[in-house]
NUKELUM-998036 format. One record per residue (C-alpha): x, y, z. Coordinates in steps of 0.001 Angstrom, whole numbers, padded with zeros to 6 digits, always signed. Layout:
XYZ/...
//
This chain:
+000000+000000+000000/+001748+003276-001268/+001765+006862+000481/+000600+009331-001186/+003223+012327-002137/+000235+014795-001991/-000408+014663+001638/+003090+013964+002427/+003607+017619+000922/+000678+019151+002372/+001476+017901+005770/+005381+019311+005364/+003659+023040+003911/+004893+022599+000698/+003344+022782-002403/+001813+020286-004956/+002788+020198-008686/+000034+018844-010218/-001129+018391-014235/-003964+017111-015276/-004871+014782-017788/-007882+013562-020204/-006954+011083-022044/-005984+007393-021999/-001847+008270-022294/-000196+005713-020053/+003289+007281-020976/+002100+010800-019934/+002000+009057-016490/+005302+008039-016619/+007085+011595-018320/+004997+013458-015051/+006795+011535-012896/+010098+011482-014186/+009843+015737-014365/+008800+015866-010412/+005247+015778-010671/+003601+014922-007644/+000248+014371-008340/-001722+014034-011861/-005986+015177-012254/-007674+012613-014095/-010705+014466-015113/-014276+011840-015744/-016074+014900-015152/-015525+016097-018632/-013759+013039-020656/-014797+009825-020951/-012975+006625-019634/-014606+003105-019337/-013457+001458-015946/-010841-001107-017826/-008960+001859-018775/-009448+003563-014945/-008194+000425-013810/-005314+000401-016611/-003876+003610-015887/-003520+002939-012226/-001132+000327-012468/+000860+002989-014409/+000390+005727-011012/+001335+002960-008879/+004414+002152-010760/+005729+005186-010910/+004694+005931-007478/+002402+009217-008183/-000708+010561-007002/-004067+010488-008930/-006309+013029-008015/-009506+011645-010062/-012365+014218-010588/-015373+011341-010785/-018496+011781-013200/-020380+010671-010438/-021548+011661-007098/-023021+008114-006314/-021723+006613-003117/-020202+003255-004512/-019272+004864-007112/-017275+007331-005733/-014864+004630-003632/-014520+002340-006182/-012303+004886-007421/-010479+004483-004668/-009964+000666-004517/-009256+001027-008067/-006246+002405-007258/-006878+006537-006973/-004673+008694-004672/-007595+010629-003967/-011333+012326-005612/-012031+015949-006364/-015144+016655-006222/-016372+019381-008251/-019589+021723-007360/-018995+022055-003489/-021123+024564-001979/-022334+023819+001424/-021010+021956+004199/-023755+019312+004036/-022313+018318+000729/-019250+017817+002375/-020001+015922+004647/-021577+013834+002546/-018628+013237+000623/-016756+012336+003545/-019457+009974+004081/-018535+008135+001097/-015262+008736+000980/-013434+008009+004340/-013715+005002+006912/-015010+005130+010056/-014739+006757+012405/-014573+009911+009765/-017431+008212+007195/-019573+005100+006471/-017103+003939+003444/-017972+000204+002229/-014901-001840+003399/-013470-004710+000650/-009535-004713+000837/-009211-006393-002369/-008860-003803-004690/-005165-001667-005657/-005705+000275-002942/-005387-002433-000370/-002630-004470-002503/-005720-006764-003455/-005936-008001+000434/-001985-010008+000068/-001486-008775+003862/-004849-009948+004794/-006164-006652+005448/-004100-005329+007935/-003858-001433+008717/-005878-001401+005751/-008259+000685+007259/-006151+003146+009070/-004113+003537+005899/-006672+004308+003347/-008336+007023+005857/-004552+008788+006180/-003271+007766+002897/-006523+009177+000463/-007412+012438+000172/-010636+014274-000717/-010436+017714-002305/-014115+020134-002764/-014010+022264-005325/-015366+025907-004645/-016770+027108-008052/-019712+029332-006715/-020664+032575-004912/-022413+030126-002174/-019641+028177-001984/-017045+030763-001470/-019643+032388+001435/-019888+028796+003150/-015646+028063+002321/-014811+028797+006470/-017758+026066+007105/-016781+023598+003957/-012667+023939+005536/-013701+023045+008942/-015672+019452+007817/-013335+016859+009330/-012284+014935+006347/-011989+017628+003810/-008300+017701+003140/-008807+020465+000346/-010125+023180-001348/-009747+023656-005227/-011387+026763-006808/-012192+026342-010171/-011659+029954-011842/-013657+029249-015103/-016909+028409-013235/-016752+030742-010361/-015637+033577-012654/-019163+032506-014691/-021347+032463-011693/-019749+035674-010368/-020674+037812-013734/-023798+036618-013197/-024316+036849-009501/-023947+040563-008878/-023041+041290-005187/-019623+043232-006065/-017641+039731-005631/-014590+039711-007746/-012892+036295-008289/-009483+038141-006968/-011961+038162-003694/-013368+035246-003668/-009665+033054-003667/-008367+035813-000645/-011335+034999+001302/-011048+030812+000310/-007403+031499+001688/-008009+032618+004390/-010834+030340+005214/-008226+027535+004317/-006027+029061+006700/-008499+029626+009992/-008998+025395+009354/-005815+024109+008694/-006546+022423+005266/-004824+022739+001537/-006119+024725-000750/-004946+025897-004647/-006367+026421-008220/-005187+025674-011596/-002526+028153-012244/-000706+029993-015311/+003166+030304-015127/+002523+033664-014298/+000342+033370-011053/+002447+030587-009365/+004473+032817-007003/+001429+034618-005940/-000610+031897-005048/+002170+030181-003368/+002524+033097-001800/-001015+033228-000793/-000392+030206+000795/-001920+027947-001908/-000297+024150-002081/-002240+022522-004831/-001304+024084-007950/-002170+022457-011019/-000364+023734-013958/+000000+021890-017396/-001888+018751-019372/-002396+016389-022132/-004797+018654-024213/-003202+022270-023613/-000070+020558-024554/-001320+019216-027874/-002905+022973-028645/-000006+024738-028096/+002470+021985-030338/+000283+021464-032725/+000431+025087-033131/+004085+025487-033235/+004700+022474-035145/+001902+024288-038266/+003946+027767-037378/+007408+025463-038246/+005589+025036-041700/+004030+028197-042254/+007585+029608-041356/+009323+026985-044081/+007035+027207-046594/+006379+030593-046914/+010059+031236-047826/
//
């Protein structure tokens, strides 16, 4: 049963390089890794994977001994820890707003005495039972995480009650959807606002917090005191090659 590098680097106040991923790319697993990549977001919420290829890319994490961070499709309580005997690190949860939600997803999520998870042992994440179970428990409740994201007004006005649900290791604000709702919303709230007052709501609780970031904003949210920032993946990656690699031709042919 492996640790996982994401808590170990929350727990030491450091931060979390995380990229995310889309598609089925077992090598992209491998190349995070080997460029110090902690921790990689599998997204289901907006690409589609059947579970042989869930269960396919794990052994891939596991190998090269780095986190998955799986945004599920699915809010369904089975559903939601199979991902985690399939081998994920840990479940971001998108569409967070109120502390009820959260502690339904720790519900699901965690063991008791934190939640009412289903116990098997057989799956990845208990090294398919070979030790019998042992600490198996104890281990998945300290070794998994489970990150909310905060992508509305109400869920930036309830982020000091969301922090302080025992079992909530994170908060993730997702800037395209909040910065949607807020244009929307009215109220003056400026998504600027809205991660100060998530950081400092992360802060008062003691849990993680970040955002997807741009090169440019990694400092300051660092300096904010974010610790999961996600920056790079599969399909910006392609966009931005592809459009060298056709500016290589335009360059060379135009001559």
């Amino acid at each position: 049963m492996r640790k996982s590098r994401t808590l170990a680097r929350i727990r030491n106040d450091e931060p979390v390089r995380i990229c995310a991923l889309g598609s089925f790319a077992p090598s992209y697993i491998r190349h995070a890794a080997h460029f110090g990549y902690d921790c990689i977001w599998l997204d289901l919420e907006h690409r589609a994977f059947n579970p042989r290829d869930i269960e396919s890319l794990m052994a891939f994490f596991h190998l090269y001994d780095i986190d998955c961070m799986l945004r599920p499709p699915t809010l369904e309580k089975t559903g939601l820890y199979r991902y985690l005997e399939m081998g994920a690190t840990g479940l971001m949860i998108p569409h967070v707003s109120t502390p009820e939600k959260a502690r339904m997803l720790v519900d699901a999520v965690k063991f008791p005495p934190l939640g009412d998870r289903g116990l098997d042992g057989a799956g990845m994440d208990g090294d398919f039972y070979v030790h019998n179970g042992k600490d198996y428990v104890a281990h998945a409740n300290r070794e998994t995480f489970l990150v909310v994201q905060i992508e509305t007004p109400e869920a930036v006005a309830n982020a000091s009650a969301i922090a302080e649900v025992p079992g909530v290791d994170g908060l993730f604000i997702g800037p395209g959807d909040l910065g949607l709702r807020l244009k929307h919303a009215g109220g003056g709230m400026t998504l600027e606002g809205a991660f100060a007052q998530v950081a400092v709501a992360a802060a008062e609780h003691g849990k993680a917090w970040g955002s997807p970031v741009a090169a440019a904003d990694i400092r300051r949210r660092r300096d904010q005191g974010a610790q999961l920032l996600a920056h790079g993946g599969d399909f910006l990656a392609m966009m931005q090659m592809l459009e060298r690699w056709s500016g290589d031709f335009d360059d060379a042919l135009s001559r």
